[in-house]
N, C-alpha and C positions, 0 to 999 in steps of 0.2 A: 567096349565103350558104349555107354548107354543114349541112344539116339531122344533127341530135344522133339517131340511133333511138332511145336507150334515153328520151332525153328526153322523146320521141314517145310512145313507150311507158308514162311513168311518169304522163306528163297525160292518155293514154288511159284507162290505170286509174284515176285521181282520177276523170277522167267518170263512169265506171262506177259507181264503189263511192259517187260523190253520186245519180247515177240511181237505183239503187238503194234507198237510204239517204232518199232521197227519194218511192219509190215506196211502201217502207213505212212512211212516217212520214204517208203519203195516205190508208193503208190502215185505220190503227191511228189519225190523229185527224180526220179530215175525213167522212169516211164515216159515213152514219148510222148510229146506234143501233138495235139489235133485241134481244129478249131473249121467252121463251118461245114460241119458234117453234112449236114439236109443237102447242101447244096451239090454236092456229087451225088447224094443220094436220088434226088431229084431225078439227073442226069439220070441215073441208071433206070429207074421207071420207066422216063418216058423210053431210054431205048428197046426197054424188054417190052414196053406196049405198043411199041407205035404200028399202027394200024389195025389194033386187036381193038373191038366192040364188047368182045367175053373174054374176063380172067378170073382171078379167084386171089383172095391175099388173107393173110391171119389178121386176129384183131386179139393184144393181150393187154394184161393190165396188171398193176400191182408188181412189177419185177421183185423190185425191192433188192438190186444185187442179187439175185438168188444163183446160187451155183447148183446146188443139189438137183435142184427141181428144173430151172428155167434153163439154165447151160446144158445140163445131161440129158433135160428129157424133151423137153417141149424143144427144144432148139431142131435135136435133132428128127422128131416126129413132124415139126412144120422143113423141115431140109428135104425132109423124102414126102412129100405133096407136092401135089402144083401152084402152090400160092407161088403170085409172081416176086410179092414184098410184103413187109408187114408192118403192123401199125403198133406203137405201144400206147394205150389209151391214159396214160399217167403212171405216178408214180414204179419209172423203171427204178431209179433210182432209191434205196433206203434214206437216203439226206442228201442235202444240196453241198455236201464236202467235196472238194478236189477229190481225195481219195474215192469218194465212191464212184464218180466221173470216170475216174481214171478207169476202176474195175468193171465198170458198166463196158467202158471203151471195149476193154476185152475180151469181156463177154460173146458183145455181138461181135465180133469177126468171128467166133464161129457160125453164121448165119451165111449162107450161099447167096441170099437173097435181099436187094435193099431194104430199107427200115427208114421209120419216122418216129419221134419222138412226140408226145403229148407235154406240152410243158404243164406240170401236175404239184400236188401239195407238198409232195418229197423232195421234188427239185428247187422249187422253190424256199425250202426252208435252210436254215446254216447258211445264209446268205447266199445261196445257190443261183440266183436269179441271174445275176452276171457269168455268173460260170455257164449255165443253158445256151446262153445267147452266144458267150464265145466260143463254145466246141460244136455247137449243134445248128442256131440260127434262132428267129424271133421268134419271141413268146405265141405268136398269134400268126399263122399265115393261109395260105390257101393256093391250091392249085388244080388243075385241070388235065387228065388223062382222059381222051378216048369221049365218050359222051356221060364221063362221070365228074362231080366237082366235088374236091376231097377238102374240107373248112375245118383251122385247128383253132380253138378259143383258149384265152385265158380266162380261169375262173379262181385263179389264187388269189384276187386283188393286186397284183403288180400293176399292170395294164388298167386304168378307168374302165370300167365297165360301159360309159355312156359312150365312148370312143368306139371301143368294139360292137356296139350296136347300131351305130353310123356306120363303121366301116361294112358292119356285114348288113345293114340294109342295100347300101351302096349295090356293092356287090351281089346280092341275091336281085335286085331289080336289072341287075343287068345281062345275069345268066341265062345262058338258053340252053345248059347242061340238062339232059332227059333223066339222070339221078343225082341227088346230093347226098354225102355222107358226114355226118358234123363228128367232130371229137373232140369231148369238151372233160378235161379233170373231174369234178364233181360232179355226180349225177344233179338230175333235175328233180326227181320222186324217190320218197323214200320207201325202199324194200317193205316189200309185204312181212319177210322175217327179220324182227329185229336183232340186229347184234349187240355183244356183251359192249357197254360203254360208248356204246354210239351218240353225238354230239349233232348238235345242229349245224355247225358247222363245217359236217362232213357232204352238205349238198352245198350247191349252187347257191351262194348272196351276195348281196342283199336280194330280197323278195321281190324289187323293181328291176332285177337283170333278170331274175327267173320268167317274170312275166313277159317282158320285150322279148326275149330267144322262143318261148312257147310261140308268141302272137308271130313273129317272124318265120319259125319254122312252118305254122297253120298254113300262114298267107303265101310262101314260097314253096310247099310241097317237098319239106326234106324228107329225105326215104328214114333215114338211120340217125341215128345220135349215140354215140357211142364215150360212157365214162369207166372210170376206175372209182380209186379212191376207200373204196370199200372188201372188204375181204370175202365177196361173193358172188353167187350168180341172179340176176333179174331183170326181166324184162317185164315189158307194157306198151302198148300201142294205145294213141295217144291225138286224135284227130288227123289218121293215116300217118302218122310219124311213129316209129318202132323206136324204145326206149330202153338201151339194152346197158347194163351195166356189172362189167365182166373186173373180178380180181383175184382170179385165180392164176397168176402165171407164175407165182412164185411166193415170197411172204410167207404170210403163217394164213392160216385155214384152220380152220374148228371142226374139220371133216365130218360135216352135217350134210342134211338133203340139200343145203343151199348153200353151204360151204365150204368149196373143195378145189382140186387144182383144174384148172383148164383152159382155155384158148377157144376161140371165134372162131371159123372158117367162112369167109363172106362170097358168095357167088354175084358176079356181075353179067348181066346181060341186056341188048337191048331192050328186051320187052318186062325186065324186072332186077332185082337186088333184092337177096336173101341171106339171113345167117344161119350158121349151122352152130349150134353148141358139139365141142370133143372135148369132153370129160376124159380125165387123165387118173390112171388108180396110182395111191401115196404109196402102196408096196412096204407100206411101213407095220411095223410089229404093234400090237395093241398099245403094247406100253408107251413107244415111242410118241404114239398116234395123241395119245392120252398127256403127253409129256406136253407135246406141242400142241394142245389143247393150253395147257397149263401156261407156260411159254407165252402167247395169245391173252390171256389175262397182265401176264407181268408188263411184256408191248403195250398195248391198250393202258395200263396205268402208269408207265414212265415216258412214252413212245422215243424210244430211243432201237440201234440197232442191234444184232444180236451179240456181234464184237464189241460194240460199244458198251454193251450193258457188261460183258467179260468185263473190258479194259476197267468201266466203272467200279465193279463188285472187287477186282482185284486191288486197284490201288484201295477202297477202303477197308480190305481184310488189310492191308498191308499196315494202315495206320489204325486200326483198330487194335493189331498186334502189337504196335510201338506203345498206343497208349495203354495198354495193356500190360506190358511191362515196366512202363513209367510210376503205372499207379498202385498196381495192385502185386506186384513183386516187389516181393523185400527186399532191400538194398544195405548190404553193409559195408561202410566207405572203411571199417576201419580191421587194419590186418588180420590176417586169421592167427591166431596164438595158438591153437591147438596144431598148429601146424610143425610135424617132428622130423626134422633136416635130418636126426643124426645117424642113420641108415647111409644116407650119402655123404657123409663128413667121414664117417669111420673107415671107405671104401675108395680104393682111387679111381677117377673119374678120366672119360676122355673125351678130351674137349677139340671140337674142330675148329678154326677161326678164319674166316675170310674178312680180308684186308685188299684197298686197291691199291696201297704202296708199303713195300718192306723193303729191310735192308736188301742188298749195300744203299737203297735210296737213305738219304739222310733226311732225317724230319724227325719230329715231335713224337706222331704218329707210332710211325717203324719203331722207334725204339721205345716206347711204350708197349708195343706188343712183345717186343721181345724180352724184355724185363718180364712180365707177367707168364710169358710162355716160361721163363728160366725157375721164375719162381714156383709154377705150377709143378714143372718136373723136379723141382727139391721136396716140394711135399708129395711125389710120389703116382701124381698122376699125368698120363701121356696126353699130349699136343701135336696136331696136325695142323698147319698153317698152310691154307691157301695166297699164293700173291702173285702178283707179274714174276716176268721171267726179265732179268734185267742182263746187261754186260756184264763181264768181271765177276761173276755174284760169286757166292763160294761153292766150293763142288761137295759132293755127297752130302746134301742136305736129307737126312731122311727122314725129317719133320717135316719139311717144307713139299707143298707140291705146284711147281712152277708152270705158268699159264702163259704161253704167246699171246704177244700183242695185237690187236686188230689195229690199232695206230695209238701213236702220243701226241699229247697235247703240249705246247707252253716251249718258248724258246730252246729251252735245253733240254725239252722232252721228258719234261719231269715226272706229268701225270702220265700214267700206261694206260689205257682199256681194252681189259686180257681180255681173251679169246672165252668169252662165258659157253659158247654151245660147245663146246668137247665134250667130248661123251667118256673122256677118262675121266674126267671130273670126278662127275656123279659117281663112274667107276669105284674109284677110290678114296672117297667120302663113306661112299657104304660097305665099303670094305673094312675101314677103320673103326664102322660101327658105333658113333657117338655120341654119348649119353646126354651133350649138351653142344648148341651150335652159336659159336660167339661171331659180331659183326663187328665189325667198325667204320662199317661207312652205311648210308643211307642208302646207295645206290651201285650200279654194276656188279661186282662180284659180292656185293652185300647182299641184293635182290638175289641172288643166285643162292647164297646161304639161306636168304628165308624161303625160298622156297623148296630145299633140301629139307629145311628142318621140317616144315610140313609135311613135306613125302615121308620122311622116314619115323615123323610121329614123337620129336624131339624137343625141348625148348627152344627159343629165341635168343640169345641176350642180345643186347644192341647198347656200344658204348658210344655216347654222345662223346668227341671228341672237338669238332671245329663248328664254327658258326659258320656254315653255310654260308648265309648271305653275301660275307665277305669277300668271295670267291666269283664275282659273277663276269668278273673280267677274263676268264677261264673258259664260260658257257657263250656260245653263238646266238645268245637271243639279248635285246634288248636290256641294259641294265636294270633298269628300276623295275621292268617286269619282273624279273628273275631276282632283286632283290626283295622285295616289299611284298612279292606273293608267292612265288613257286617255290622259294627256298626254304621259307616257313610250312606250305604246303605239305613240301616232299617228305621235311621233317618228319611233321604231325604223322601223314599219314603211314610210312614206313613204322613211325615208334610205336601206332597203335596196332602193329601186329605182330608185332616181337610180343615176349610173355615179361619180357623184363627191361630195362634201361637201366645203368650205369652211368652216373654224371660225379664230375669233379669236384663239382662246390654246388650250395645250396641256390646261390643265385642263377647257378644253371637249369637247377633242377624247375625254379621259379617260371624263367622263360618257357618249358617247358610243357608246364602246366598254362600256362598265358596263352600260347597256341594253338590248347587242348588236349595235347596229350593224357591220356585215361590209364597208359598203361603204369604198372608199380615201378617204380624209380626208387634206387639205389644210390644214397649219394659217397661216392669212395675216390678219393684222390688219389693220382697216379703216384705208384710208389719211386722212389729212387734210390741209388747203390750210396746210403750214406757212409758205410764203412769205405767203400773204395775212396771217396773225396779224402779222408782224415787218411789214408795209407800212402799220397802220396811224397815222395822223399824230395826236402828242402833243396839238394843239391839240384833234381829236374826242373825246378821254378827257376831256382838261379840260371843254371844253361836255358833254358826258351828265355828267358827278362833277355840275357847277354844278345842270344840269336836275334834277337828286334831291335834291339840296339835299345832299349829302352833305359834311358837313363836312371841311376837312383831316387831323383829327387821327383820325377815324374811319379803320380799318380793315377793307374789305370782302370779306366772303365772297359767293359765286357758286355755284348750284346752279344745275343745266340738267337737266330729266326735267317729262315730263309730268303732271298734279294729280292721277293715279290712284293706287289703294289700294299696286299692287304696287310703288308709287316710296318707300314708307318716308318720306313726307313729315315725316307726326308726329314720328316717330325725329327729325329736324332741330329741330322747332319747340321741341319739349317741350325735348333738351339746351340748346338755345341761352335757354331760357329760365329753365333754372338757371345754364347762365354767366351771364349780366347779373348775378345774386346774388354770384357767386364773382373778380370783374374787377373794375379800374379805367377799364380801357381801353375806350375806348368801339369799338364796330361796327354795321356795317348788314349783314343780311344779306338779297339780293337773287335772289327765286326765279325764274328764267326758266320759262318754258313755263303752259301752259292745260290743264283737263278738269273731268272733271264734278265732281270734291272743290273746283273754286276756292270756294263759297261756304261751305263747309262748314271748310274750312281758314282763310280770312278770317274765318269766328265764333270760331275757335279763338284765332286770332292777338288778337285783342281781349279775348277773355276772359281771355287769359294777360298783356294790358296789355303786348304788346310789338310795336304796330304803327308806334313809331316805329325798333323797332328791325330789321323784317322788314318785306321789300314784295312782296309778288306782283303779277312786272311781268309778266306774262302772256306773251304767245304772241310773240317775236320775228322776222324774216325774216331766213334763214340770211345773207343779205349782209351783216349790218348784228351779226352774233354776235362778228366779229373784237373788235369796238370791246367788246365787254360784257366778252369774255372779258380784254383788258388792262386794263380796270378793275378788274379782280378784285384781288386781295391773296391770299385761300386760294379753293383750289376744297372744297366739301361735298360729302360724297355718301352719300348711305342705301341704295340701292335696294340689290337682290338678287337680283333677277331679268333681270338682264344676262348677254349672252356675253361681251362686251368692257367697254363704257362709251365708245362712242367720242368721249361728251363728254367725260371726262377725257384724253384725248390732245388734244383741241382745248383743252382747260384747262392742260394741262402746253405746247401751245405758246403758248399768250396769258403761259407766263410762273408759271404759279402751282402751287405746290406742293399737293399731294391728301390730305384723311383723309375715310376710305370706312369704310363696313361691310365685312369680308371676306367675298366671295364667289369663285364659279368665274372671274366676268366681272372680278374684281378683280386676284385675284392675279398673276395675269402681268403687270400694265400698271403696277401701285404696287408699288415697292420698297421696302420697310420701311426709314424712315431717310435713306433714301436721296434720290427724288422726292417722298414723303408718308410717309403712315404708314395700316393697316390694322387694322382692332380688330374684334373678335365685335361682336355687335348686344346692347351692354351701353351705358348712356348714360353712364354716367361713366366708364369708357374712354375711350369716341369724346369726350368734352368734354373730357377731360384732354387729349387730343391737339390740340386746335382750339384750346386754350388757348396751349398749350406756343407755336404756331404764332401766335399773338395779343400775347403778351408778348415772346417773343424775337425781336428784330429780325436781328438777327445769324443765326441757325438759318433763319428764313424765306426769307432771301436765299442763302444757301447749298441750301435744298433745291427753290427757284425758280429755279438756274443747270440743277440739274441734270433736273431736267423740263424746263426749255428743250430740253437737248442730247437727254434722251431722244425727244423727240417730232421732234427733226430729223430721224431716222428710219426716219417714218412716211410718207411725202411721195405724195400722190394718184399720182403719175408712176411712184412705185418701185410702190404698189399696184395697177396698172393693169398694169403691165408683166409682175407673177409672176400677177395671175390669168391674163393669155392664155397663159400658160406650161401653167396645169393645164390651158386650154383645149387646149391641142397637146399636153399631154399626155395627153387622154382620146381626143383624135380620132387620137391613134398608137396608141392600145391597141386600141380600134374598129377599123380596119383592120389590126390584128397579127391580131387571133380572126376577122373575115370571110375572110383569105387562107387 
């Protein structure tokens, strides 16, 4: 199979930009909590100073998160000195984000030794300014070690400027410290060497703050003044005031005579304060050196971080690839015709199918599968059927491979959800080696086929059988959530990774499309045994009429769906129990099937004093449906949450004409008038039409011929024969895009 680049490309960047997106979502909620940092740090100064006149501490700038440089190298080169603590002169941080907060936090606990933070242009930006103040303390402070006074300014504009000029006049007239050290974010003078894209606003303003700090540092005698902000080394002395401004601790460097990595070493003593420049070697390869040269231009023109500019340049490869196949890839919506099935039409095919309910469970379902499994081995090709593992089932199934339950759901434990991690499974799926892998449900052991059929490099199919949504009385969340989104969701997104869908009727195929389903859709109704209905013998009708007691003059309706909420049972009972009010004619009507409403629906049926006229004859064996279904007279039908109703084509071939509720599952299969008749989910509609069907004998028989001839067909044989049709036709598409 021939690999896609850009496709490679476009899942490389989804990595990334989740890596990513994931590292800071580590950073910003997993990571612990800190807040007033300075203020221990404080503590720890004065205790390592107290009584000491001479010590020694680093002075760095520019962090910028850096790991490479400032965690690996400089961290541990000022670890093994005697500085007692150290200074960051700004910009430790890349941006004022939680996330980079957090990785700074980390950073320094590698550090043996306290630390003070510069509140600087990085921290300040991404709304950082609150965040400083909550992990670390105020924007602007100052304190007193020994005969030294250590002044931190703000020059971000947070702070007024004319504020901090008052307070640090205050404070400098009142000092009787023998040196002062200032640390202020933005230099004061601009470098003798200019850098690429340097901005005016990388010094100290407005022009009236720069003058007050000059004219106060003259008149007060500060030793030092110490910034970042810039990606260099410079100093200048300045009316006894040393003007040093240090960004080399990390960041990007232009590895020039003025711009490189390095750190401060400041000696204090009484009779003086000095700095030392340690210049640090990059140890980096030319290329590298040249890269991050390069690098340093792109920073400089987006200023963003290094991850960030990642995260950015990925998500817009990412949508530059989407539009890119939007626009400029050809697109044809309409089938391929050169497409030549009959390689797999003339071959027998083996087909796997996972199902979450099969016989002996009775349902719609199960015997739709089995019908197609029967039909697929009379045209010659083998079926392996995945399902629960139920009671009673029948033995020596060697088509079937039966899967324990991790529990059931639903009163009488209808739904099963088998045991998906067995490793026989897999086992023996790939053993049977399958050229084609059918679903029929969306989820559990359906998830478990699409992901077989990917492993083993196979088609999909996926037969839309139930509306979802209907179901939500079933699922432990919330109704309407589980109705109105997740059911449609789960759909859509299961359908669009099967290679095929299979729908009953066209209105199915519509919702399907409504949702967005992309994948190619199949519309093929489920077939039925119309020969078995017409084979069965008049005498078995008479004996079950006798065994009910069903009188002659009575005329019998037939419903088939199981005693659950979404089968619209009530709808049935309630009308039928204002016809008896509105008739002469007498009826029975006869509910096939079993679930958890049977007792809840027998209270009913009594309270409404119509249990001679309704029998819930429960759970029948599909062998033995023929005979029910030509006793019928009308077929009833409520439900709504059907794709098809494949019991009304088994109703229409026993012979009997249909009035349904309209649904998606309806419309195709009842012709208005014609087979039956269809009405909203109004009960005097629907009884008006049950009526109509009750009195006129003449009209019943007429729309009883023509359901006969509709359901002829339907026939298992003809349905068996166009599914392996879409089978050959998925496994020709499959080898049209691997060539």
């Amino acid at each position: 199979m021939t690999r896609n680049p850009l496709k490679v490309l476009f899942y490389l960047n989804v990595i990334v930009v989740v890596l990513l997106l994931g590292y800071k979502a580590y950073l910003n909620y997993v990571l612990p909590e800190f807040e007033g940092v300075h203020t221990d740090q404080l503590e720890r100064i004065h205790e390592r100073l107290e009584g000491d006149e001479s010590f020694r501490f680093a002075v760095v700038g520019n962090i910028s998160n850096s790991v490479g440089m400032f965690e690996k190298r400089i961290i541990p080169h000022i670890n093994n000195s005697d500085a007692r603590f150290m200074v960051s002169a700004g910009n430790a941080v890349s941006n004022g984000g939680e996330d980079k907060y957090q990785a700074l936090y980390g950073t320094l606990q590698h550090l043996d030794i306290p630390y003070l933070l510069t509140f600087g242009d990085n921290e300040h930006s991404t709304f950082g300014s609150y965040r400083f103040y909550e992990h670390f303390g105020p924007h602007f402070f100052s304190f007193r070690t020994g005969d030294t006074r250590f002044i931190f300014l703000d020059s971000t504009g947070k702070t007024p400027w004319q504020w901090q000029v008052r307070w640090l006049s205050d404070l400098l007239s009142q000092d009787s410290s023998g040196h002062r050290v200032v640390f202020l974010g933005h230099p004061l003078f601009e470098v003798d060497d200019p850098l690429l894209f340097e901005a005016r606003d990388d010094y100290v303003q407005p022009e009236a703050f720069r003058n007050a700090l000059l004219e106060l540092f003259r008149q007060y005698r500060v030793d030092m003044v110490f910034s970042a902000n810039l990606a260099t080394w410079a100093e200048r002395e300045v009316a006894g005031t040393r003007f040093i401004t240090t960004g080399g601790a990390g960041g990007l460097v232009l590895n020039t005579d003025s711009s490189f990595y390095h750190y401060v070493m400041v000696t204090v003593t009484p009779e003086e304060i000095r700095a030392e420049l340690v210049p640090l070697e990059s140890r980096q390869h030319p290329v590298l050196r040249h890269l991050e040269s390069l690098w340093f231009v792109v920073y400089s023109i987006f200023y963003t971080g290094f991850l960030n500019f990642i995260l950015v340049v990925s998500v817009l490869t990412i949508l530059a690839i989407k539009l890119y196949t939007r626009v400029f890839k050809d697109r044809d919506y309409y089938p391929n015709y050169d497409l030549d099935p009959t390689p797999w039409l003339d071959r027998p095919l083996r087909v796997a199918m996972f199902t979450n309910n099969y016989l002996p469970f009775i349902g719609g379902v199960p015997i739709s599968i089995e019908r197609l499994r029967q039909g697929l081995v009379k045209l010659g090709n083998q079926v392996l059927v995945i399902a629960p593992r139920y009671q009673n089932q029948p033995e020596e199934e060697f088509h079937v491979v039966r899967v324990p339950s991790l529990l059931s759901v639903g009163a009488k434990r209808e739904f099963r959800m088998a045991n998906i991690f067995l490793r026989r499974i897999r086992t023996q799926v790939r053993k049977f080696r399958p050229d084609v892998i059918h679903l029929h449900h969306p989820f559990w052991l359906g998830s478990l086929g699409l992901f077989l059929a990917r492993w083993l490099n196979v088609p999909a199919v996926y037969t839309y059988h139930t509306r979802l949504e209907h179901y939500a009385h079933f699922v432990p969340l919330p109704g309407l959530l589980f109705r109105n989104l997740i059911s449609h969701a789960l759909i859509k997104r299961f359908a669009n990774k099967c290679d095929g869908v299979i729908v009953p009727t066209y209105s199915t195929e519509e919702y399907l499309r409504m949702i967005g389903v992309k994948t190619p859709t199949f519309v093929q109704p489920t077939g039925i045994e119309f020969g078995k209905f017409r084979e069965v013998p008049d005498a078995d009708i008479t004996a079950l009429r006798e065994k009910l007691g069903i009188r002659k003059e009575e005329r019998v309706f037939i419903s088939v769906a199981r005693l659950s909420n979404e089968k619209n049972i009530d709808f049935m009972i309630e009308s039928l129990s204002e016809l008896r009010l509105k008739t002469e004619r007498p009826f029975r009507f006869l509910m096939i099937g079993d679930g958890h409403q049977r007792d809840r629906l027998q209270d009913r049926i009594n309270e409404l004093e119509m249990a001679d006229c309704i029998t819930l004859v429960g759970a029948v064996q599909p062998g033995d449906m023929a005979t029910w279904y030509r006793l019928g007279d009308v077929f009833l039908f409520a439900s709504k949450s059907e794709t098809q109703g494949m019991v009304i084509l088994e109703a229409m071939a026993g012979g009997m004409p249909v009035v349904a509720v309209r649904s998606s599952g309806i419309d195709d299969v009842v012709q208005q008038g014609h087979n039956g008749y269809k009405t909203p989910e109004r009960e005097d509609l629907w009884r008006q039409r049950v009526q109509m069907l009750l009195e006129d004998d003449t009209l019943r028989k007429e729309l009883s011929a023509n359901a006969l001839a509709f359901a002829r067909d339907h026939s298992v044989e003809n349905f068996a024969g166009r599914v392996k049709e879409i089978y050959a036709h998925l496994l020709a598409s499959r080898a049209d895009n691997s060539s």
